[in-house]
C-alpha positions, 0 to 999 in steps of 0.5 A: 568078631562081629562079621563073617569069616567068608567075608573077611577071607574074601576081602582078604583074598582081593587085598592079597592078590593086590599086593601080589601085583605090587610086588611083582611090579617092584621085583620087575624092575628090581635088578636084584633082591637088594634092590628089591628089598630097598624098592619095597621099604621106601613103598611100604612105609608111605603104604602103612603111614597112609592106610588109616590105620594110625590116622584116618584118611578123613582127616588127611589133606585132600592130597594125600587122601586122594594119594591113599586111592592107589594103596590097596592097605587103604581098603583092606584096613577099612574092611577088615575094621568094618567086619570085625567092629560093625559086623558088615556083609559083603555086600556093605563091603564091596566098597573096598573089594572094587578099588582092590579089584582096580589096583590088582587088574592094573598091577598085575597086566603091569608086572607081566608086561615088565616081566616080558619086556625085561626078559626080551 
């Protein structure tokens, strides 16, 4: 590894605490695990098919790039490739910690308020 393990456990941390959003989001609306379960596959597949990891974003059409703006495994792959590979700092690395930050301050307010409103 090439980078730092403090960078690759922050940018793990804010990729973490996304996805926590996201699940949250789903379990909100999910009326049971099954539910949830299927809710989850039908989002994790795009989630994985857009990430970069299999075909880079660049040469996505322009739709689907700007689709893979709201996947949080998008940066998180993007991240841990940089430090790993390149050995970038955290700094270089804050590219990909804001849209993370973005998708977890959405998500989470988001499941919260599902969570209220479900519950009243």
């Amino acid at each position: 590894m090439a980078g730092s393990l403090f960078t690759l456990y922050t940018g793990l941390v804010f990729f973490t605490v996304a996805s926590v959003g996201i699940g949250l989001s789903i379990s909100a609306v999910s009326a049971n695990m099954q539910q949830a379960m299927l809710y989850t596959f039908v989002l994790l597949m795009p989630m994985m098919l857009l990430s970069g990891l299999t075909t880079p974003v660049r040469n996505m059409p322009e739709l689907l790039q700007m689709a893979t703006l709201a996947n949080p495994l998008r940066f998180a792959i993007d991240l841990v490739q940089r430090v790993y590979l390149e050995g970038v700092g955290l700094s270089t690395v804050a590219a990909n910690l804001i849209p993370l930050s973005v998708i977890a301050v959405v998500t989470l307010p988001l499941a919260a308020w599902l969570f209220r409103n479900r519950l009243a």
